[in-house]
N, C-alpha and C positions, 0 to 999 in steps of 0.2 A: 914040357916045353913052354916057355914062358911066349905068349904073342901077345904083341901090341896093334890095335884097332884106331885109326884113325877117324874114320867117320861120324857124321851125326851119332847119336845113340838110336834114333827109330830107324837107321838106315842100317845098324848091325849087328841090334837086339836078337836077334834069332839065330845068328851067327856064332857071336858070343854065345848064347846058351848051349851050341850045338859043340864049340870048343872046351867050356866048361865039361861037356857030359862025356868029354873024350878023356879027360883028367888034365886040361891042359889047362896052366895061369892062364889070365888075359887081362892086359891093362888097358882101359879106354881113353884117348885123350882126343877128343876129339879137335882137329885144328880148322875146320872152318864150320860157317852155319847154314843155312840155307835160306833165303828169301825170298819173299813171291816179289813179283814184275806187274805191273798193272801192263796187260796188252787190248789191242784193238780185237774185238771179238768177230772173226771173223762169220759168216754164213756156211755151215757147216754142212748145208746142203748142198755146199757147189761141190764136194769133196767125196769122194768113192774110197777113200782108204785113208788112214790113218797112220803115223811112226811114232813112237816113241821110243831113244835111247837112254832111258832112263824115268828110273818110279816118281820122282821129284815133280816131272813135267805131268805126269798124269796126277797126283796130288794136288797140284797147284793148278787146274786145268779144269773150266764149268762145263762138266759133262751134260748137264742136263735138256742140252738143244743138239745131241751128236746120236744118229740112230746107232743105238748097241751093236746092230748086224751089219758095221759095215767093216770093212777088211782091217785087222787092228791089227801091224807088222810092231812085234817087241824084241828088244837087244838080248833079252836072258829071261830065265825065270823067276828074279824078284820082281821083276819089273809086268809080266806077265801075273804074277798075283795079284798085284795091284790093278792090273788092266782088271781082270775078272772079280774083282768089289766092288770097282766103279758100275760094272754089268754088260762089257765088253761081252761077246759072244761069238766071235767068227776071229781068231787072234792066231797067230802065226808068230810061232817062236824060236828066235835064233841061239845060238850057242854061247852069245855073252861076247862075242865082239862087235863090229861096225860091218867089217868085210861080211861074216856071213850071211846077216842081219842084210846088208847090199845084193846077195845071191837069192835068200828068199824071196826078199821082192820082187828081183827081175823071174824068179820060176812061177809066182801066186798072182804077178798083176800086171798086166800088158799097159800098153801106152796108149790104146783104146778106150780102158776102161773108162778113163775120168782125169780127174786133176787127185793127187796127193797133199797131205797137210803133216808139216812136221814139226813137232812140239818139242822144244829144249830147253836149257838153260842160255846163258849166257857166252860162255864159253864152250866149243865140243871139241874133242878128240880128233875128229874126223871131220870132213866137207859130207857128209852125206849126201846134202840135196845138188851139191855142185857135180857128184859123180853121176847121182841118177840124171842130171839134165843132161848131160853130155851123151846118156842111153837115150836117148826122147824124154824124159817123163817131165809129167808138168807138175811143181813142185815148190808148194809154200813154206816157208817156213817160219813159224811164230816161237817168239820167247816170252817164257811166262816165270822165270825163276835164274837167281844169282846164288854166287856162292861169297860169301864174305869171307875175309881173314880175321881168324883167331888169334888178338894182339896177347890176350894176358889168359896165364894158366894154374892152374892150382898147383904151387908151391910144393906142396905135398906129394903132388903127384910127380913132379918132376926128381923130388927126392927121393921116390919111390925108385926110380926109372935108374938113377944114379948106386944105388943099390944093389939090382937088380937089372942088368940089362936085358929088354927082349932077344930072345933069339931070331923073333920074326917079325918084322914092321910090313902093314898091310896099307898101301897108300892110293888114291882112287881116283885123283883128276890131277890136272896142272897144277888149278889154285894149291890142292891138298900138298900136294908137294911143296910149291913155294912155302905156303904158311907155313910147313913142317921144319923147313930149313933155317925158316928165320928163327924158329922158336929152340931150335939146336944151336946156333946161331948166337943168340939174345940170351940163352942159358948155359955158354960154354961147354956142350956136348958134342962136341965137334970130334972129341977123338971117342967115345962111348963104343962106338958102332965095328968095328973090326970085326969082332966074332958076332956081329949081325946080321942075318940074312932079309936083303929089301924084295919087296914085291910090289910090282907097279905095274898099272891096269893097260901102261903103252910106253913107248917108248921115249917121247913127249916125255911123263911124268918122269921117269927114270934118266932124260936126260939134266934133270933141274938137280939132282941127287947125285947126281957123279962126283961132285968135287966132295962128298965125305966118305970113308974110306969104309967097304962093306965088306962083310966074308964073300956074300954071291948077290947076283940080281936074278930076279926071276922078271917074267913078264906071264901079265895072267889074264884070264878072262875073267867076269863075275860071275861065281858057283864053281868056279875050280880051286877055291881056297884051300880046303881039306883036302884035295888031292895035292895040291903043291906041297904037301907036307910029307908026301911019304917020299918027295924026289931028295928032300935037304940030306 
């Protein structure tokens, strides 16, 4: 099966290898980039728990004034790896969406405890912190990272792709999707896609993608990529 990865490469370096090792192509193109955000450094003491829906925000994120043990809620298990480098120690791990990432919290952290701190990019999938406020919870939210669009692409690669269509396009935020569409778009690939199967991390992303014509859409969480494969 030929798959196409959208992502940075350190965001799907391990991914790819674990597709490779399946016997399956995989072509990279990555369509946006990632950048840090200069933010206000909050006092990290005022805070009993911690969120991150995504490894990005904890890379881009000075761990070094944040006690390890304090309750450190993650969206999935890449993102959980990274909590535990940083030297997280007390981390509560969701299934790779926002909803249940939202259940674990309300089961692991009462509105007693303290205040919450929620670290993101620019853009999110979900209101997180708008739902938990509407639970009681008290709830910051800092941005420490953007996603840029990917204007220009290796030629080659795109002749690659025209050759060979993927059978599976893997796509992972809003931006990702827009950038993807211009850059099908800007290289007349617009009819490629028919016997392609999209997967998109919400609904959001998969709706920016509807106007080009796909075999199926899936919708996935992060870490169920390899299983989505036995559904096609």
């Amino acid at each position: 099966m030929h798959i196409l990865l959208t992502r940075p490469f350190d965001d799907c370096r391990e991914l790819m290898l674990r597709f490779k090792s399946l016997g399956h192509i995989v072509s990279h193109i990555p369509v946006i980039s990632i950048q840090k955000i200069t933010y206000e450094i909050p006092d990290f003491a005022l805070f009993k728990g911690i969120i991150f829906t995504s490894a990005n925000a904890i890379k881009f994120l000075d761990t070094q004034k944040i006690d390890k043990k304090i309750k450190c809620f993650c969206v999935g298990t890449a993102t959980e790896k990274v909590a535990k480098m940083k030297g997280f120690q007390n981390i509560y791990v969701a299934s790779g969406n926002v909803e249940n990432l939202k259940e674990i919290i309300l089961q692991n952290f009462v509105t007693t405890e303290g205040k919450l701190i929620y670290v993101t990019g620019q853009i999110i999938s979900s209101d997180l912190d708008k739902k938990l406020n509407t639970e009681g919870y008290n709830i910051k939210r800092i941005i420490n990272y953007k996603s840029i669009e990917q204007e220009k692409f290796n030629s080659s690669e795109i002749e690659k792709l025209k050759e060979k269509t993927p059978d599976v396009v893997y796509v992972y935020s809003q931006n990702s999707a827009i950038s993807f569409l211009n850059m099908i778009k800007n290289y007349n690939l617009q009819s490629f896609w028919i016997n392609t199967n999209l997967m998109c991390i919400s609904e959001k992303t998969s709706s920016i993608l509807n106007e080009i014509k796909w075999k199926k859409i899936f919708l996935f969480s992060s870490g169920e990529e390899e299983f989505l494969l036995y559904k096609i």
